[in-house]
N, C-alpha and C positions, 0 to 999 in steps of 0.2 A: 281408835277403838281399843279399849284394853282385853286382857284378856277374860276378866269376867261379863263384861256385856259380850263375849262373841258368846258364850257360855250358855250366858242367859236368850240368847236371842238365839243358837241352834238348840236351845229345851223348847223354847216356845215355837217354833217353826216343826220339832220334832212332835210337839203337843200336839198342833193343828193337824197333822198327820196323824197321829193315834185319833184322832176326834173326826174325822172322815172317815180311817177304817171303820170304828166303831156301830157309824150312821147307815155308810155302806153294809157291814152284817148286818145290823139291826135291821134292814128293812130287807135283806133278801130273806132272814130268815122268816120275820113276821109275815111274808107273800106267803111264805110256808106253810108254818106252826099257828098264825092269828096270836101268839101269845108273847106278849112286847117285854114283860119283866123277863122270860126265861132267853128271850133272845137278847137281851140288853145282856145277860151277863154271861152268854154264850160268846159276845161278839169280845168281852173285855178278854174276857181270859184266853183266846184266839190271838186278840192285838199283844196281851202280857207273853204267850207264848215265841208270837213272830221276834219280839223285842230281846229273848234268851236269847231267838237264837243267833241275832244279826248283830 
């Protein structure tokens, strides 16, 4: 395996984790708020933040 598929294959393993965090806010927040647009882009910019900081 070269070094561009390890590349390509820890974005996409590191995707499928940003795509669960997101699922995961999304829905704690919507048990919350009832409002799925404002929680969808609560939960991104939450996942864009953790992403800074790690």
């Amino acid at each position: 395996m070269n070094i561009g598929e390890q590349a390509i294959l820890s974005w996409m393993w590191k995707n499928r984790v940003v795509q669960i965090c997101i699922r995961i806010w999304s829905n704690r927040c919507f048990y919350k708020l009832k409002d799925k647009l404002k929680c969808r882009l609560m939960a991104h910019k939450n996942v864009q933040a953790i992403y800074k900081l790690g």
